[in-house]
N, C-alpha and C positions, 0 to 999 in steps of 0.2 A: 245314461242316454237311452232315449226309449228307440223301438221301433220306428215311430212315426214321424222322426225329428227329421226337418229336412235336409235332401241331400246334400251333402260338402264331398267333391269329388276332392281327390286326396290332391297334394299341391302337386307330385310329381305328375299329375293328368295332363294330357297335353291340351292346349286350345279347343285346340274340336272336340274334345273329350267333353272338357269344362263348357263348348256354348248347348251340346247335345241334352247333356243332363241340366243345364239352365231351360231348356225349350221345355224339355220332360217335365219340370216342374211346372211351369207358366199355363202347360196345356193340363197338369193332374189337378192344379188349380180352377180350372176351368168347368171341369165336370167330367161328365163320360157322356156321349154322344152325341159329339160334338162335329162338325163339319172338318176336313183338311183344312190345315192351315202351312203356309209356304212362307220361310225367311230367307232373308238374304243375309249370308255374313258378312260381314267387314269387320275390318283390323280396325281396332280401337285405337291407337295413335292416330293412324289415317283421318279416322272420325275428327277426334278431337281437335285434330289440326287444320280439316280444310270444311268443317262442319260444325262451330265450337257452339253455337245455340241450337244445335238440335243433341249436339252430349250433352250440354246442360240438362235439354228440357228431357231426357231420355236418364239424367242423375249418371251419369259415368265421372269415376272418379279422377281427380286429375292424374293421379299417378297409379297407373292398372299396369298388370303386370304386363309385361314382354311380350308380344307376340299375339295379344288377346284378341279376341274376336267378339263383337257384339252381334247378336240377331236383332233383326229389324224385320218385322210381322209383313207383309205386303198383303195385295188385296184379296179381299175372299175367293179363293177358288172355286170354280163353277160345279154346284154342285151335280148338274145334270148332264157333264161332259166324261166321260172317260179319260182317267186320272192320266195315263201314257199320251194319250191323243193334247191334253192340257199341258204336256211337259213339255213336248212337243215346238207348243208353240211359244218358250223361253228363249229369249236371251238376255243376257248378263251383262251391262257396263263394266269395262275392265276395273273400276271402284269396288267390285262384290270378289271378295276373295274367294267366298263358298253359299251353299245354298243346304237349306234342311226343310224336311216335310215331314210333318206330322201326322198319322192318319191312322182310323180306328178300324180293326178287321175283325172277322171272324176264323180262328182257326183250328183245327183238331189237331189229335197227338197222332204221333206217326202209326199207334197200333190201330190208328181208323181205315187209313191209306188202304190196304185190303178188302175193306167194304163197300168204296164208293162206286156206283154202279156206271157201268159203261153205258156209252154214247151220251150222257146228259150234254146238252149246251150248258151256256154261263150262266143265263139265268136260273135253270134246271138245278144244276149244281151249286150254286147261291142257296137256293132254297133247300134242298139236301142238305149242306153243312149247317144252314140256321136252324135246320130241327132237329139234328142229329144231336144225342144226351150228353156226349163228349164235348161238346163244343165251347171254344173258351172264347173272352174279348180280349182282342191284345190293343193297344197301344202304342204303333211302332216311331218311330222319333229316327230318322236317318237323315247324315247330313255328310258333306263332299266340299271339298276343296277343289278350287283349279287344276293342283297337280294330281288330283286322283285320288287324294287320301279321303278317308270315307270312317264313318264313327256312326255305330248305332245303341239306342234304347231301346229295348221292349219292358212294358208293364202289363202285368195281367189285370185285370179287372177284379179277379178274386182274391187276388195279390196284391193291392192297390196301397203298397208304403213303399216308401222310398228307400228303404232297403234293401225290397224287394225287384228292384230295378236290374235288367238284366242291360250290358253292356258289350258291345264287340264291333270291332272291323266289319265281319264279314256275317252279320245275322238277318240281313235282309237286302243280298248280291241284287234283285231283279229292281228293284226303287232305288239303291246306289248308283247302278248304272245308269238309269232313267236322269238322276239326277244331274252324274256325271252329264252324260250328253246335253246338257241345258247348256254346256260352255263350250261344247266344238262348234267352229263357225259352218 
């Protein structure tokens, strides 16, 4: 098996695990600098039950496992709105069990943190880290459940196999939580 062979998250993965690194693929397919992109998950029995021609035309199998979750793409995110301000203004049909976002950053290693220079605004400091020699594109893939539960991807850009796919709960807390809140009333 080479490197580049696409991801198969192992079968003990749990759902969010398995629709995280599904999105990670769809969006590494897609290119690099690419717009946000925002799904919603749902339980694929769900689907298949009260939705059965749009699992067809979406190719879900009749028999998926246990507890599966599909993403479903929703509409393009505003690219000239601030991403927290855009989350903001979610809410969720109790139909969407979870929600993921996809989104491409810039960011440095922790041994930068000591250089970045005080008082920059957002902008200022955007532009600082896009010139700074350190600088990596990450790829971060984060997605949440109703009850809280939360699964993330990151990919580097310089990194860009699916191997090389980093995975965790807790590797992108401030867009987890974001996301979470899309489901308090």
């Amino acid at each position: 098996m080479s490197n580049d062979s696409p991801a198969t998250p192992p079968m003990a993965a749990s759902p969010l695990t398995r629709a995280v690194l599904e999105i990670d693929e769809y969006a590494s397919g897609l290119g690099w600098d690419q717009p946000a992109r925002l799904f919603a998950l749902v339980d694929t029995a769900r689907l298949r039950t009260e939705e059965p021609g749009l699992a067809r035309r979406l190719g879900l199998p009749e028999d998926g496992a246990a507890g599966s979750l599909t993403p479903i793409e929703q509409e393009e995110v505003p690219a000239g709105d601030p991403l927290d301000e855009f989350l903001g203004t979610i809410a969720w049909p109790e139909s969407v069990s979870g929600c993921a976002l996809t989104v491409e950053r810039l960011m440095l290693p922790p041994s930068a943190e000591d250089s970045v220079p005080d008082d920059l605004d957002d902008t200022r400091l955007a532009q600082w880290v896009a010139a700074h020699p350190d600088r990596q594109e990450v790829r971060m893939t984060v997605a949440v459940l109703r009850d809280g539960a939360r699964e993330s991807a990151l990919r580097l850009r310089g990194k860009d196999s699916p191997s090389q796919v980093l995975t965790g709960a807790g590797l992108v807390p401030g867009l987890a939580e974001a996301l979470v809140a899309t489901f308090e009333e």
